[in-house]
Backbone as CSV, one residue per row, in Angstrom:
resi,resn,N_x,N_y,N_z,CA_x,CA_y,CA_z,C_x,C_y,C_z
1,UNK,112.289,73.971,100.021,112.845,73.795,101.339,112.775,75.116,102.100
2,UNK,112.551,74.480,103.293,112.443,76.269,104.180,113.952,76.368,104.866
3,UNK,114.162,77.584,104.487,115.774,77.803,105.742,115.755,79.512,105.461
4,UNK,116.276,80.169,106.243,116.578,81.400,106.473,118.042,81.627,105.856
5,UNK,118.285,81.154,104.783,119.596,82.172,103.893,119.633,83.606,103.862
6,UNK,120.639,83.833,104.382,121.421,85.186,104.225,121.121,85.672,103.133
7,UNK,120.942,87.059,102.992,120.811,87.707,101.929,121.845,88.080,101.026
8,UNK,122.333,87.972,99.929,123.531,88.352,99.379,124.179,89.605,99.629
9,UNK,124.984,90.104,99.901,125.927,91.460,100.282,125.414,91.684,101.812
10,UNK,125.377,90.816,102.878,124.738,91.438,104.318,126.126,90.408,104.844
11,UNK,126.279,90.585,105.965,127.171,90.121,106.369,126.535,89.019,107.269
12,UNK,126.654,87.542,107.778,125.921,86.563,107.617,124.796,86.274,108.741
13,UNK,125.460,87.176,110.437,124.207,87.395,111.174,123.105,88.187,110.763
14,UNK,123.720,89.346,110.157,122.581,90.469,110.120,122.093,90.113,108.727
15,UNK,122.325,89.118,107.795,121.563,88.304,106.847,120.868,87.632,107.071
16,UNK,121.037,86.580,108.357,120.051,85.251,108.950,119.033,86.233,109.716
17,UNK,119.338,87.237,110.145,118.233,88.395,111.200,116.704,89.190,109.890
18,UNK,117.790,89.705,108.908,117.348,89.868,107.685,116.129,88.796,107.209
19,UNK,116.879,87.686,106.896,116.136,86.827,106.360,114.630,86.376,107.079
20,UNK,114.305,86.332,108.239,113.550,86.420,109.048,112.369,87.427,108.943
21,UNK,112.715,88.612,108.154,112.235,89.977,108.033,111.059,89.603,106.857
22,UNK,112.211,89.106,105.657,111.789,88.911,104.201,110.721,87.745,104.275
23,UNK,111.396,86.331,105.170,109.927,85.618,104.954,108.595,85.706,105.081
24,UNK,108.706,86.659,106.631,107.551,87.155,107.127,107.179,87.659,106.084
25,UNK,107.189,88.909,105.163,106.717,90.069,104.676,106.701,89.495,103.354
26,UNK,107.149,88.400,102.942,106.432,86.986,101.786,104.910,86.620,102.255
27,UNK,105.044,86.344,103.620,104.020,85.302,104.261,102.787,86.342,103.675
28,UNK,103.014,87.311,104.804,102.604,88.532,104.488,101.469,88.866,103.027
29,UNK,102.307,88.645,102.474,101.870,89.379,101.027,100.926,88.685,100.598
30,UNK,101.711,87.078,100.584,100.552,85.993,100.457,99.389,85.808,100.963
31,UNK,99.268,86.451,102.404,98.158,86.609,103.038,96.762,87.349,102.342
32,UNK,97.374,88.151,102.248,96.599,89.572,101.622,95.755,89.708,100.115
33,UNK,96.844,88.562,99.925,96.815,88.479,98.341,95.280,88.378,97.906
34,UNK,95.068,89.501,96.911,93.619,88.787,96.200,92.333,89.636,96.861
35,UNK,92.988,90.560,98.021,91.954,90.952,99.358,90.977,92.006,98.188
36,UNK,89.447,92.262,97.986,89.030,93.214,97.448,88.936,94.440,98.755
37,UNK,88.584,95.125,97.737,88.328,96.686,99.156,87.430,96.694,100.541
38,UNK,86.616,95.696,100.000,86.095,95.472,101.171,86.728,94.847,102.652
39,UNK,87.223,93.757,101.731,87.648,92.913,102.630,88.939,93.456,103.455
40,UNK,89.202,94.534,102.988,90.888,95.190,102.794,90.149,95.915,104.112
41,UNK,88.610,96.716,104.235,88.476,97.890,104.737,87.868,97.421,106.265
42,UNK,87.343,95.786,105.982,86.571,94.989,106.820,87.455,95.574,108.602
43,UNK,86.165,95.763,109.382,86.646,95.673,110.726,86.099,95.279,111.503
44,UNK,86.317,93.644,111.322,85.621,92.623,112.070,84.125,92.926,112.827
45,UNK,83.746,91.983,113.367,82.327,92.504,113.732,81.903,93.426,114.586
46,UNK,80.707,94.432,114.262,80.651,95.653,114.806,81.808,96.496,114.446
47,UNK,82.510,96.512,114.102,83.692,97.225,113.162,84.270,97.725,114.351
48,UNK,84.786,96.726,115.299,85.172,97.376,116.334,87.209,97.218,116.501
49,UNK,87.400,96.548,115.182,88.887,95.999,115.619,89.449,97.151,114.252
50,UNK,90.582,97.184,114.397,91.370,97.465,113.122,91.411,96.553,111.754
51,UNK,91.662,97.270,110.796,91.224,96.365,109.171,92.596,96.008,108.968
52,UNK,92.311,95.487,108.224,93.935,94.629,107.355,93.983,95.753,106.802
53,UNK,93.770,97.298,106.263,94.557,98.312,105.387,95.397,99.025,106.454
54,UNK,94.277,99.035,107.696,94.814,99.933,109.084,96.569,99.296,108.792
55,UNK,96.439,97.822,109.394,97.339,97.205,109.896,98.493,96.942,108.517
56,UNK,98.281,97.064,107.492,99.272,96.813,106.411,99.960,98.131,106.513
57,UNK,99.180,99.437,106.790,99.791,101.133,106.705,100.626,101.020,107.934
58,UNK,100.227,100.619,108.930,100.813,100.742,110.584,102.277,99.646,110.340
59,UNK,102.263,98.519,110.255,103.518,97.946,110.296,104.527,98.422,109.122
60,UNK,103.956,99.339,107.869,104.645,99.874,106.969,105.365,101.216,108.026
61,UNK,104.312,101.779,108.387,105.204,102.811,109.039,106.318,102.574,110.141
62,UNK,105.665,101.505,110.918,106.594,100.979,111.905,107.805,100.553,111.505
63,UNK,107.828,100.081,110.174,109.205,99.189,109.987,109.824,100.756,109.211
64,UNK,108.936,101.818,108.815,109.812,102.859,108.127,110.611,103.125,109.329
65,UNK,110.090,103.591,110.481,110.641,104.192,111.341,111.848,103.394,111.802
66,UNK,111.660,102.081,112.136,113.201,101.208,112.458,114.310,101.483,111.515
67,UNK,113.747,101.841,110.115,115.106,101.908,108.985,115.776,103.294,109.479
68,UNK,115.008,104.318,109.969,115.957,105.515,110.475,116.434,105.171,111.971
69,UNK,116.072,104.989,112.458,116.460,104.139,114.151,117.809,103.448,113.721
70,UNK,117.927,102.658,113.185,119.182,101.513,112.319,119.973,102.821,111.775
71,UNK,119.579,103.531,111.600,120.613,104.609,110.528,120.896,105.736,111.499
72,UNK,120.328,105.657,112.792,120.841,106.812,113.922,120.132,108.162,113.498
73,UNK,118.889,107.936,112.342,118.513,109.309,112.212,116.926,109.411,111.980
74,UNK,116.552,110.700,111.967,115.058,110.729,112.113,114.287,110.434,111.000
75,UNK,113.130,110.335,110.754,112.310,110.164,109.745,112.304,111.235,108.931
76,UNK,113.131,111.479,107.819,112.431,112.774,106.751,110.977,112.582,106.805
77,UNK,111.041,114.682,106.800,109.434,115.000,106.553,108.800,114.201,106.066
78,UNK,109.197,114.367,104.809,109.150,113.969,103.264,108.198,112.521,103.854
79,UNK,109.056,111.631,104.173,108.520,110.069,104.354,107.022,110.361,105.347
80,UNK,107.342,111.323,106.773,106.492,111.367,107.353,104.699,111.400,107.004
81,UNK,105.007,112.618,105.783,103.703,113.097,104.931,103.344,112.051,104.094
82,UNK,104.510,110.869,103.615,103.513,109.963,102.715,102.833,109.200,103.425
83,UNK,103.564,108.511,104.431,102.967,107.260,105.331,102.317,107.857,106.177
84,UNK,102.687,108.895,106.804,101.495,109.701,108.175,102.192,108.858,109.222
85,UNK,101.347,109.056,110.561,101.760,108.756,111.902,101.732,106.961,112.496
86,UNK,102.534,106.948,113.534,102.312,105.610,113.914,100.746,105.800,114.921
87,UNK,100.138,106.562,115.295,99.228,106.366,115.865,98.465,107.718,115.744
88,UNK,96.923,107.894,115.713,96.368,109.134,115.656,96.462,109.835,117.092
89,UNK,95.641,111.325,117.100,95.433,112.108,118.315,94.447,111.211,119.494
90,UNK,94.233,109.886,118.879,93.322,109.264,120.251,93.760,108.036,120.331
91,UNK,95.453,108.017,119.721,96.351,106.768,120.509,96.055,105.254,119.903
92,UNK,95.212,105.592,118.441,95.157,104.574,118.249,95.869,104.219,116.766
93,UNK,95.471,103.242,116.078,96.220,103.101,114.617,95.411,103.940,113.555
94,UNK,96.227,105.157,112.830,95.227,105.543,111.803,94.081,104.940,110.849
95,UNK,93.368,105.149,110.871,92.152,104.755,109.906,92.759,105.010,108.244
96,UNK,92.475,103.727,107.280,93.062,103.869,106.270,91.371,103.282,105.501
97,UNK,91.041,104.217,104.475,90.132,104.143,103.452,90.174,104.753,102.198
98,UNK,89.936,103.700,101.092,90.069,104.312,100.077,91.133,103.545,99.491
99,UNK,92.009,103.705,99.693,93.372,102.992,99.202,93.606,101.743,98.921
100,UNK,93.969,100.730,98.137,93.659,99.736,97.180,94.888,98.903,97.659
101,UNK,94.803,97.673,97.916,95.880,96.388,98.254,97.238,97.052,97.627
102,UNK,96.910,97.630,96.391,98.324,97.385,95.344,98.988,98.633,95.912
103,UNK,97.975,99.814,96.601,99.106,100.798,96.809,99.483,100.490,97.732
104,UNK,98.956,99.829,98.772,99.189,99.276,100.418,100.732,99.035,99.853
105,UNK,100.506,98.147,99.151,102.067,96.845,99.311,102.597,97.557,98.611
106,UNK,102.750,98.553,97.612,103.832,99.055,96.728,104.464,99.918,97.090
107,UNK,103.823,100.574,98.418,104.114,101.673,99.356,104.814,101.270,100.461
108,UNK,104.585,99.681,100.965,104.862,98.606,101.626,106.304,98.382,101.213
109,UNK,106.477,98.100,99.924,107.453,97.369,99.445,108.785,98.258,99.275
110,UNK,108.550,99.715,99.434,109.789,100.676,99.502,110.033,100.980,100.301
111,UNK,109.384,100.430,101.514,109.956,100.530,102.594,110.587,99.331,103.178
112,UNK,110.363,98.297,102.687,110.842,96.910,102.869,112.282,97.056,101.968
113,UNK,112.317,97.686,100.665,113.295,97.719,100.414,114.483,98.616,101.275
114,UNK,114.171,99.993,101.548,115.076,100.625,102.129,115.517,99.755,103.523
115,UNK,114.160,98.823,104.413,115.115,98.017,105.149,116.295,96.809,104.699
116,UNK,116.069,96.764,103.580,117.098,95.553,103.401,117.998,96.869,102.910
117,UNK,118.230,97.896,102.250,119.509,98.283,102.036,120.248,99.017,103.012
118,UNK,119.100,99.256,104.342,119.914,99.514,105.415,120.698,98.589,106.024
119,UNK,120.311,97.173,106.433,120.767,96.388,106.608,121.902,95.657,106.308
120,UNK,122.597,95.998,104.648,123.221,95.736,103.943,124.467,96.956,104.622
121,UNK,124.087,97.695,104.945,125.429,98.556,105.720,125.737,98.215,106.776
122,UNK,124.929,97.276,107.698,125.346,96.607,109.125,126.270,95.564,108.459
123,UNK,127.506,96.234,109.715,128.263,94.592,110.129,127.639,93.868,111.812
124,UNK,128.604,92.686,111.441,127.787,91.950,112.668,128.150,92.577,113.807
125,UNK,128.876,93.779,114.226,129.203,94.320,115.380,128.708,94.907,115.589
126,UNK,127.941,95.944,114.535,126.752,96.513,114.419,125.840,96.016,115.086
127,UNK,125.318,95.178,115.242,124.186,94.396,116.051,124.264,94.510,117.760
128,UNK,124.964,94.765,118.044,125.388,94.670,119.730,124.742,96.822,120.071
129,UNK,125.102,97.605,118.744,124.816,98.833,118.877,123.115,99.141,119.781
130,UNK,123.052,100.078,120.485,121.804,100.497,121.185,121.131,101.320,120.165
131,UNK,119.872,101.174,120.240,119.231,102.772,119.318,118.066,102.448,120.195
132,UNK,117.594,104.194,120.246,116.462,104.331,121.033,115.489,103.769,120.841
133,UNK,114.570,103.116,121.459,113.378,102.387,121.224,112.001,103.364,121.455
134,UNK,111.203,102.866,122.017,109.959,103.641,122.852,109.974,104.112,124.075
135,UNK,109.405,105.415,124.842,109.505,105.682,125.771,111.125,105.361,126.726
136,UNK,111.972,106.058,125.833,112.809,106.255,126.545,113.691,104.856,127.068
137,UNK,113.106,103.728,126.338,114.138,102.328,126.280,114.732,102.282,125.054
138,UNK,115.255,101.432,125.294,116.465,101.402,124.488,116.800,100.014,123.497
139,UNK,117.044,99.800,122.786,117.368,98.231,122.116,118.390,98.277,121.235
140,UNK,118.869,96.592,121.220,119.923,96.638,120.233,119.579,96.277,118.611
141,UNK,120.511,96.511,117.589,120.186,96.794,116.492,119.399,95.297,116.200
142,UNK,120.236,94.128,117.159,120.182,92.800,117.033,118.728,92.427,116.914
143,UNK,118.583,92.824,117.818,116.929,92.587,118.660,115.502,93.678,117.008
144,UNK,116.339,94.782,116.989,115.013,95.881,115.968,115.016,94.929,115.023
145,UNK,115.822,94.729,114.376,115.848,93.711,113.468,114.702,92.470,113.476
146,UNK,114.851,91.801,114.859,114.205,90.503,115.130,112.732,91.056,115.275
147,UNK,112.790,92.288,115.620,111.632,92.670,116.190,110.583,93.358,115.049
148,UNK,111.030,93.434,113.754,110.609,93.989,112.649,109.705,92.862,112.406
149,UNK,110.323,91.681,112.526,109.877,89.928,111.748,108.449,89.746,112.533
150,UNK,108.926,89.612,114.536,107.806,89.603,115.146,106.599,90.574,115.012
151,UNK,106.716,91.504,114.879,106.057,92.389,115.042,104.408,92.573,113.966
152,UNK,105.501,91.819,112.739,104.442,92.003,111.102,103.644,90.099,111.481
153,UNK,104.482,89.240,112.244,103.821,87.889,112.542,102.874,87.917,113.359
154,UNK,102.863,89.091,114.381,101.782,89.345,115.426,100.434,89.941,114.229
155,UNK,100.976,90.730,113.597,99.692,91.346,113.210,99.177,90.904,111.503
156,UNK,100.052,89.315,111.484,99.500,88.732,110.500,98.234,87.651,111.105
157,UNK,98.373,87.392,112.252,97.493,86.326,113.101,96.366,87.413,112.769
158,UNK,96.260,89.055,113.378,95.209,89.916,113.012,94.527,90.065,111.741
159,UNK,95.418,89.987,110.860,94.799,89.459,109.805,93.580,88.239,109.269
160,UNK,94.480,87.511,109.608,93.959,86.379,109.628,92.909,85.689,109.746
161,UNK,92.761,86.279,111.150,91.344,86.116,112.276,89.868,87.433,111.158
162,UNK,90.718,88.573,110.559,89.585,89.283,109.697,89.005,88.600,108.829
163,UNK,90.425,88.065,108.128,89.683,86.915,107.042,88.987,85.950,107.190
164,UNK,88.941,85.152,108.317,88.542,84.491,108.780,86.800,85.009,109.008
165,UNK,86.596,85.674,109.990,85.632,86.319,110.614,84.625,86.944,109.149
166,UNK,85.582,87.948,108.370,84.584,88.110,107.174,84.121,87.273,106.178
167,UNK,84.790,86.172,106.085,84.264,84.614,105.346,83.292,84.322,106.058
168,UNK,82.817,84.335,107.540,82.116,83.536,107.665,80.589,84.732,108.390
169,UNK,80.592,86.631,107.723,79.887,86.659,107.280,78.755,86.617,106.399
């Protein structure tokens, strides 16, 4: 059965917000699943789009960065140097080669964890809180949350369309 259950120890909005996070980044996994290096490194035709490794490193970093946003604090170095930047010096998503599905997601997956144990410190009043967003806007914890789920569903369709596209080279 499909339903969005709360996560155990979250308090029951920011569990149903949660839960939203986790299916995606199931869907996710399932997607990927099985991808060889190629297919991992594939950038659609004329290699003109971003690869499913680009995009597995980029929403890893993206969702690192929301877990310090949620926590009111910056990204340790430390994290900065493993994952690297949300975008290179020419504004776009870093180029990822070399690196193998299993480290993608295992590198993936500690950061998925630290979002659920951040989450696990929100109460539901918590959610109404502002934290800085991009360029100087602003959002509520309610919304980063929701926006973690959308964000990995947008760029699972990107996926998708690779797999797609490199099957039917």
């Amino acid at each position: 059965m499909f339903d969005l259950t709360p996560e155990d120890g979250m308090h029951k909005e920011v569990g149903v917000l949660y839960a939203t996070v986790k299916d995606t980044y199931v869907r996710l996994k399932h997607l990927c699943k099985d991808m060889n290096q190629d297919e991992l490194e594939y950038k659609g035709p004329n290699q003109m789009f971003n690869s499913t490794a680009q995009l597995l490193r980029h929403l890893a970093v993206v969702d690192l960065h929301w877990v310090y946003r949620l926590k009111g604090e910056d990204v340790p170095e430390r994290l900065l140097q493993k994952y690297g930047p949300m975008i290179d010096d020419n504004g776009s998503i870093p180029d990822v080669r070399g690196i193998t599905l299993e480290e993608l997601i295992h590198q993936y997956d500690e950061v998925q964890e630290m979002f659920k144990e951040t989450c696990k410190q929100l109460a539901t009043d918590d959610l109404e809180k502002k934290v800085v967003y991009e360029k100087g806007a602003f959002a509520t914890i309610r919304w980063g949350i929701w926006h973690v789920a959308d964000h990995s569903r947008y760029h699972q369709a990107n996926i998708a369309w690779l797999k797609k596209m490199k099957e039917s080279n």
